[in-house]
N, CA, C and O atoms as CSV, one atom per row, in Angstrom:
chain,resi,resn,atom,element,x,y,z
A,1,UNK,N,N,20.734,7.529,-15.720
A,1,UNK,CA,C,19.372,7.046,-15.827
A,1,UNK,C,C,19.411,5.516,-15.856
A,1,UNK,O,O,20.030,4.803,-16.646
A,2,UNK,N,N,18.693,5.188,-14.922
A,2,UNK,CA,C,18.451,3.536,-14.991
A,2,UNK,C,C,17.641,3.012,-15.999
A,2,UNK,O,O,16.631,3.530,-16.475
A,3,UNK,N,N,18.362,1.522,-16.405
A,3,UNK,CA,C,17.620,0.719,-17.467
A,3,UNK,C,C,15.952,0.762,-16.878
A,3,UNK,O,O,15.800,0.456,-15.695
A,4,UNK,N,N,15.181,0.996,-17.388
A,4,UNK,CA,C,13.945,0.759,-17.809
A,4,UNK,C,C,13.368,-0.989,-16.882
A,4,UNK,O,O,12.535,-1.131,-15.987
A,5,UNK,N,N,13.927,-1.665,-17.338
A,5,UNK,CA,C,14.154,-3.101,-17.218
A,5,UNK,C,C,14.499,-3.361,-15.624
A,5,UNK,O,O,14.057,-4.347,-15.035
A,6,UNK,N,N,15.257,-2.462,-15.047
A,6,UNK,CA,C,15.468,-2.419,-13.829
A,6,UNK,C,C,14.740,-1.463,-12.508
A,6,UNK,O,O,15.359,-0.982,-11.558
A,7,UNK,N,N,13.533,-1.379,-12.725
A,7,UNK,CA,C,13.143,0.088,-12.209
A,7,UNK,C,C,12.080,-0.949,-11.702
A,7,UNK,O,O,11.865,-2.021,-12.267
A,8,UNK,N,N,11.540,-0.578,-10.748
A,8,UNK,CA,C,10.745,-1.416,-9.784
A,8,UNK,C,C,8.940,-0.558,-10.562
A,8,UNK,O,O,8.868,0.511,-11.169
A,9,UNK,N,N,7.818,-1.486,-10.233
A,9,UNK,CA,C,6.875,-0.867,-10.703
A,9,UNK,C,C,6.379,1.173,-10.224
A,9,UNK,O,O,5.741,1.984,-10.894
A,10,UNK,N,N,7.058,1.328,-8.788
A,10,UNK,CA,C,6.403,2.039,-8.243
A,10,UNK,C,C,7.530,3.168,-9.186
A,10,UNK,O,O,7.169,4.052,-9.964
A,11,UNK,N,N,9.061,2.764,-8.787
A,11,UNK,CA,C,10.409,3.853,-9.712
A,11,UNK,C,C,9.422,4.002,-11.097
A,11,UNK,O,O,8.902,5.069,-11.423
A,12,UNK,N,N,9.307,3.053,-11.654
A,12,UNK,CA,C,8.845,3.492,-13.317
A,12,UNK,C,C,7.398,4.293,-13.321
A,12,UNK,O,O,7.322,5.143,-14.208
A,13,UNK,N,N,6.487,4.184,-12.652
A,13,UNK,CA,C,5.017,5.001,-12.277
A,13,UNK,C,C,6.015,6.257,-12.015
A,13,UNK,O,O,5.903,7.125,-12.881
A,14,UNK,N,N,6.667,6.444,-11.320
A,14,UNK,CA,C,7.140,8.107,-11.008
A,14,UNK,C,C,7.782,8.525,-12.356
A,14,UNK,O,O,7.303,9.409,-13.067
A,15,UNK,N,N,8.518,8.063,-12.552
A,15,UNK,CA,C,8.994,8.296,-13.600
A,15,UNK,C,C,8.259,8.566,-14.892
A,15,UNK,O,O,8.505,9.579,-15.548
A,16,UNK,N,N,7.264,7.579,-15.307
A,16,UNK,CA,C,6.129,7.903,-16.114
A,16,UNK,C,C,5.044,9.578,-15.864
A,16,UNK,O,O,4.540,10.398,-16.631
A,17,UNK,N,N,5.098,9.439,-14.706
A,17,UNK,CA,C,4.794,10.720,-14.268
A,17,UNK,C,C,5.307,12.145,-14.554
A,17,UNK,O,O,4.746,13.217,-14.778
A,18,UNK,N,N,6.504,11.770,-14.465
A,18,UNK,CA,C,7.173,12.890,-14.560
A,18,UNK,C,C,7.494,13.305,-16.105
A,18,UNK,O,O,7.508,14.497,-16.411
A,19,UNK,N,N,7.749,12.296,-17.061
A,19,UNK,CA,C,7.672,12.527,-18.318
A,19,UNK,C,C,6.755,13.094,-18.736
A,19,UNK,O,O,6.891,13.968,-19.591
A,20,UNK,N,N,5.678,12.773,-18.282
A,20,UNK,CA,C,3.994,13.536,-18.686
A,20,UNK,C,C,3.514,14.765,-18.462
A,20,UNK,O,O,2.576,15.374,-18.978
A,21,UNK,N,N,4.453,15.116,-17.435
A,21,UNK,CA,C,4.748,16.385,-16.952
A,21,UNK,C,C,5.461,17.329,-17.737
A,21,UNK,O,O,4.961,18.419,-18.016
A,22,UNK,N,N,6.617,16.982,-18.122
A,22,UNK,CA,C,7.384,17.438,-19.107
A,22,UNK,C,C,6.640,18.032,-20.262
A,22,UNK,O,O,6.457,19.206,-20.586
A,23,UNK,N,N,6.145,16.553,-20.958
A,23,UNK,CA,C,5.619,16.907,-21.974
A,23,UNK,C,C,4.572,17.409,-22.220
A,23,UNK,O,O,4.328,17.864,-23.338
A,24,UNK,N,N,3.754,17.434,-21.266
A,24,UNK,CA,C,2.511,18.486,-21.263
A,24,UNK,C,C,2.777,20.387,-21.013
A,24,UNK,O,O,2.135,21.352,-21.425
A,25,UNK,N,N,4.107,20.266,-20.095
A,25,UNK,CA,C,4.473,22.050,-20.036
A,25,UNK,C,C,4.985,22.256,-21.276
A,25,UNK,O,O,5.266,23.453,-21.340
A,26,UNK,N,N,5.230,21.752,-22.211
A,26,UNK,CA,C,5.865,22.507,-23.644
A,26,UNK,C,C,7.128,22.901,-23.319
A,26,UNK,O,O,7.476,23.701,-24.187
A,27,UNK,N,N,8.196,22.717,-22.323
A,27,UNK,CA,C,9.340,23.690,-22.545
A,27,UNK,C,C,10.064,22.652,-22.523
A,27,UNK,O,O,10.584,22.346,-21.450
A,28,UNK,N,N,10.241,22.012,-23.445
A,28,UNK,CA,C,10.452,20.819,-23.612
A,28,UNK,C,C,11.250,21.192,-25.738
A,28,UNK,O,O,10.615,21.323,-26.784
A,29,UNK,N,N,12.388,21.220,-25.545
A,29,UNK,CA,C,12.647,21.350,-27.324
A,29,UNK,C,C,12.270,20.189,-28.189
A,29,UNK,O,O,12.259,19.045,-27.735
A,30,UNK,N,N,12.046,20.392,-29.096
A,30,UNK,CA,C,11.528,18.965,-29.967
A,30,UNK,C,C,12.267,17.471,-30.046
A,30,UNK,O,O,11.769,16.346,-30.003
A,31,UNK,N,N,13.217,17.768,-30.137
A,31,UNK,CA,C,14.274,16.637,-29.836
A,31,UNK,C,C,14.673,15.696,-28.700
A,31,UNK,O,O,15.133,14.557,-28.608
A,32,UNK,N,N,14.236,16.828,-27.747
A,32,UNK,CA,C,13.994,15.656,-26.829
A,32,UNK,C,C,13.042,15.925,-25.966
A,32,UNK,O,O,13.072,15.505,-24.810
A,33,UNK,N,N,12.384,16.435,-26.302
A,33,UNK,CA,C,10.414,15.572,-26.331
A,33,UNK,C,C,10.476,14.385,-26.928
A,33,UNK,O,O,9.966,13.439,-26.328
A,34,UNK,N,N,11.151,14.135,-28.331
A,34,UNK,CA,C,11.237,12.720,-28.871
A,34,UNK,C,C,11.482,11.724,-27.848
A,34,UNK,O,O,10.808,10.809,-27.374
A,35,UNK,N,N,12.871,12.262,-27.613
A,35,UNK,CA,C,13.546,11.322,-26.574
A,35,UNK,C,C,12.983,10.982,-25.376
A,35,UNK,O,O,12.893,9.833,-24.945
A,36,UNK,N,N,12.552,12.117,-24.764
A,36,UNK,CA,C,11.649,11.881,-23.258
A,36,UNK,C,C,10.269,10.894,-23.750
A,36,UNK,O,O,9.967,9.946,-23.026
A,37,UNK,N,N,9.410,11.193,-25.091
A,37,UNK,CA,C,8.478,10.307,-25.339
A,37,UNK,C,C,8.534,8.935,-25.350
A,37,UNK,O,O,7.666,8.199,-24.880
A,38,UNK,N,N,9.809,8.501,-26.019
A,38,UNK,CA,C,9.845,7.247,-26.115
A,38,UNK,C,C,10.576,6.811,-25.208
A,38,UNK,O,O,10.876,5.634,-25.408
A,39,UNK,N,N,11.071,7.314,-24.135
A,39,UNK,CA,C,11.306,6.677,-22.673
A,39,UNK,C,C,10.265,6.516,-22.115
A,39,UNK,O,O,10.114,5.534,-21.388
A,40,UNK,N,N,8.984,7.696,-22.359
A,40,UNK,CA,C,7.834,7.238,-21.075
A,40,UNK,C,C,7.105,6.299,-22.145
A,40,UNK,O,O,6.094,5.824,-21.625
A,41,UNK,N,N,7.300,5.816,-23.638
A,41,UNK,CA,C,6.541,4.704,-23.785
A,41,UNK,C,C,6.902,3.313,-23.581
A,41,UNK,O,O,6.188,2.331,-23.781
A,42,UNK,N,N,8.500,3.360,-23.017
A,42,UNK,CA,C,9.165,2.084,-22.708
A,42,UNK,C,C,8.881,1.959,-21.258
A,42,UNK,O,O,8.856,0.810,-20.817
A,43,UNK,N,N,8.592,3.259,-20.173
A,43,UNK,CA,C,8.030,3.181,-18.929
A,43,UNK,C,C,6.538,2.426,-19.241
A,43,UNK,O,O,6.034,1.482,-18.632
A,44,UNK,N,N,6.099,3.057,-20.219
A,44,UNK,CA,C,4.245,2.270,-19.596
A,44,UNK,C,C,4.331,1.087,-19.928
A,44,UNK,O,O,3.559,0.374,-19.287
A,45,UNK,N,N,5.253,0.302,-21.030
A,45,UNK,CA,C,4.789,-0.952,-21.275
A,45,UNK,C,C,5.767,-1.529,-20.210
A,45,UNK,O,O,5.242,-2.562,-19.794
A,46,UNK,N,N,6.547,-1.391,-19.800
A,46,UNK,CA,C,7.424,-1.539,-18.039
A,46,UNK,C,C,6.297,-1.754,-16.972
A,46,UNK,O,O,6.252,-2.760,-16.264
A,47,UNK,N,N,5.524,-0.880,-16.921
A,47,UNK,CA,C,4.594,-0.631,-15.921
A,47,UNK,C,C,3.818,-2.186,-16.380
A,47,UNK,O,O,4.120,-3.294,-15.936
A,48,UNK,N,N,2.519,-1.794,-17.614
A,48,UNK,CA,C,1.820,-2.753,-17.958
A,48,UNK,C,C,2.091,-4.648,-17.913
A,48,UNK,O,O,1.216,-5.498,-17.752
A,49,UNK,N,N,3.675,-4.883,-18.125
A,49,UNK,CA,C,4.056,-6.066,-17.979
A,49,UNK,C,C,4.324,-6.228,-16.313
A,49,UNK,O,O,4.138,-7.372,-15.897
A,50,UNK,N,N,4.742,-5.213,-15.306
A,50,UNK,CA,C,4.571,-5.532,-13.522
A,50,UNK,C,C,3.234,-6.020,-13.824
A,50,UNK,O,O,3.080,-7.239,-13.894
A,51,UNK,N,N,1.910,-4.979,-14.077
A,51,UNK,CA,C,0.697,-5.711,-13.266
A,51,UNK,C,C,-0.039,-6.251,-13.742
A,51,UNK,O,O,-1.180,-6.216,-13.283
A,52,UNK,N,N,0.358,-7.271,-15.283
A,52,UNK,CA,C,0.264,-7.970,-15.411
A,52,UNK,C,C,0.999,-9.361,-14.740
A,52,UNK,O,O,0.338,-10.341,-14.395
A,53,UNK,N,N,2.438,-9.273,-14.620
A,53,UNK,CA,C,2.633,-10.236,-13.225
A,53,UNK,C,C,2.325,-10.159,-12.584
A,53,UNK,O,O,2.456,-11.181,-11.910
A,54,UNK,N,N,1.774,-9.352,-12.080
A,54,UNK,CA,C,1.151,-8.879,-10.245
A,54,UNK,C,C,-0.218,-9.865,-10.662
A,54,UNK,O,O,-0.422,-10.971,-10.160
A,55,UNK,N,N,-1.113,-9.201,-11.705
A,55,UNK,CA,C,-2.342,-9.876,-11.604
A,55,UNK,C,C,-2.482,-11.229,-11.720
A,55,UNK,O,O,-3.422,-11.762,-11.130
A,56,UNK,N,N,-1.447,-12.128,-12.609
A,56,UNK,CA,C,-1.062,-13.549,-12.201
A,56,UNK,C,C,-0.922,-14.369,-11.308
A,56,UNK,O,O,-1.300,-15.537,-11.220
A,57,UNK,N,N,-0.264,-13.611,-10.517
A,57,UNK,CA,C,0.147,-13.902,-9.325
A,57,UNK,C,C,-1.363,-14.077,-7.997
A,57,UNK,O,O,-1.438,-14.975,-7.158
A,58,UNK,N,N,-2.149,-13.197,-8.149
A,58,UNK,CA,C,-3.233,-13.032,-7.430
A,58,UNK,C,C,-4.114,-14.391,-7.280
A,58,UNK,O,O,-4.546,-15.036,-8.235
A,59,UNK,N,N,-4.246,-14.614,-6.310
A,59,UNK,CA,C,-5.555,-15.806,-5.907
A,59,UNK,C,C,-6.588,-15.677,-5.223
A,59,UNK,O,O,-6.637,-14.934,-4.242
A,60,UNK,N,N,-7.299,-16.191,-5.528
A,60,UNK,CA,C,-8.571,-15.783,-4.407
A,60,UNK,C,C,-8.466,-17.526,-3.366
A,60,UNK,O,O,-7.717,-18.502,-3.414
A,61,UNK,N,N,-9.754,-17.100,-2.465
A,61,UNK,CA,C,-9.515,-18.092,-2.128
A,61,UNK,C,C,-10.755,-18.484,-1.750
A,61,UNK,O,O,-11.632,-17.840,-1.175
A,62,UNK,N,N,-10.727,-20.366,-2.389
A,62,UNK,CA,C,-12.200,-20.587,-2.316
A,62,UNK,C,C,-12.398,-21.594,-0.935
A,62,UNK,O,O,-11.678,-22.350,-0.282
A,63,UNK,N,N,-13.770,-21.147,-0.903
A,63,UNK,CA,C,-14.680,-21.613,0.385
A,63,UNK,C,C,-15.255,-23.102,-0.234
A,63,UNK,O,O,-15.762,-23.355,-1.326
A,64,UNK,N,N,-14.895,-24.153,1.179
A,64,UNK,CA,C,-15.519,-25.533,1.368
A,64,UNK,C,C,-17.399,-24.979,1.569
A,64,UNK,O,O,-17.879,-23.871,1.808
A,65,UNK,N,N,-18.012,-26.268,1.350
A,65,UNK,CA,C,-19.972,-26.127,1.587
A,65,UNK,C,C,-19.869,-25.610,3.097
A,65,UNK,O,O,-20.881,-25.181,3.650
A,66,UNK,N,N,-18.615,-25.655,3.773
A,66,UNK,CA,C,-19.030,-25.202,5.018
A,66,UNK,C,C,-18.307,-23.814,5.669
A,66,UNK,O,O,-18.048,-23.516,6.835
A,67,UNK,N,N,-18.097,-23.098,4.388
A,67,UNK,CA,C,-18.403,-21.944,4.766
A,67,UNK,C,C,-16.478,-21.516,5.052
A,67,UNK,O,O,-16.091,-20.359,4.888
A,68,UNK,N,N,-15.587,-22.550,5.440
A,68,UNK,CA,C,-14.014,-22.436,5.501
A,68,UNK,C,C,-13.551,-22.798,4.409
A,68,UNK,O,O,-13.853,-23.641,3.564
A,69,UNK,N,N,-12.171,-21.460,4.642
A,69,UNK,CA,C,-11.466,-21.609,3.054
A,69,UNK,C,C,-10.923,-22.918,3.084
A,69,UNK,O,O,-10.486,-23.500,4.076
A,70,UNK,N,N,-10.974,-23.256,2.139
A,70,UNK,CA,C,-10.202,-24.693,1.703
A,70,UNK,C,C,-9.180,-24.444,0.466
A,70,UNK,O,O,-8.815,-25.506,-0.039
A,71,UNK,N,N,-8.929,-23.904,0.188
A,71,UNK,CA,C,-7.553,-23.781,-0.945
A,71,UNK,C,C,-7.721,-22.208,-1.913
A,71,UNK,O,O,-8.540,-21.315,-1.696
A,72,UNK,N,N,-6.790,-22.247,-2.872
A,72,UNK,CA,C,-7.094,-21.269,-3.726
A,72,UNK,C,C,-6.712,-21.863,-4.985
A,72,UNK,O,O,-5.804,-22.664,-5.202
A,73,UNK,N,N,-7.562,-21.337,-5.796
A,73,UNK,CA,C,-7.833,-20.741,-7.233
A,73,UNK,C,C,-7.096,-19.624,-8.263
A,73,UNK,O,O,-6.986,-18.461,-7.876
A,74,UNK,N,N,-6.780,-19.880,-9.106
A,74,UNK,CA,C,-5.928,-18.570,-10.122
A,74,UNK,C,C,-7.000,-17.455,-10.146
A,74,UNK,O,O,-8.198,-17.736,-10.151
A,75,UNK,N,N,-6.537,-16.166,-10.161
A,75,UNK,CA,C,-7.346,-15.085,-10.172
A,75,UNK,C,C,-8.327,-14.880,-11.747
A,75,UNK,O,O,-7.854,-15.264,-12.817
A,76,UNK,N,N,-9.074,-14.529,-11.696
A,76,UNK,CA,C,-9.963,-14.115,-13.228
A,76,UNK,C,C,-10.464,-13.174,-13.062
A,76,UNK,O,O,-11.162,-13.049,-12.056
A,77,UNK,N,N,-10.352,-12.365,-13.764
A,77,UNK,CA,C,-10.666,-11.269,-13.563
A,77,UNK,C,C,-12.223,-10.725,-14.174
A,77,UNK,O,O,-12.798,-9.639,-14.106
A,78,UNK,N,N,-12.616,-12.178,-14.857
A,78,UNK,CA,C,-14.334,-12.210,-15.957
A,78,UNK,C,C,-15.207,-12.343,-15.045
A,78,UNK,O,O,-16.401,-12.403,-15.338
């Protein structure tokens, strides 16, 4: 099993997936339901810190009075 830390956003979404899966069919022994839980809660905050870089990263891009883009702006999401 790969570090957590190393799993690309889309590897850790599957992966998050699949834990949820797990743990929603019940055939899952208690012990490691533990274990599978707190892997898929080190997957979502994995996930949550990608698209939060992702959303950083995002620009829009603003328009001159005449209607052409002229540069960009940091994304906001307000």
């Amino acid at each position: 099993m790969k570090p957590v830390a190393d799993l690309s956003f889309e590897d850790a979404l599957r992966e998050l997936e699949q834990v949820v899966g797990q743990l929603e069919g019940g055939a899952v022994d208690l012990e490691k339901s533990i274990a599978i839980y707190e892997r898929g809660a080190e997957l979502k905050k994995h996930c949550e810190a990608k698209l939060a870089q992702a959303q950083a990263r995002i620009e829009q891009i603003t328009l001159a009075e005449n209607g052409q883009p002229d540069g960009t702006a940091p994304f906001d999401a307000q």
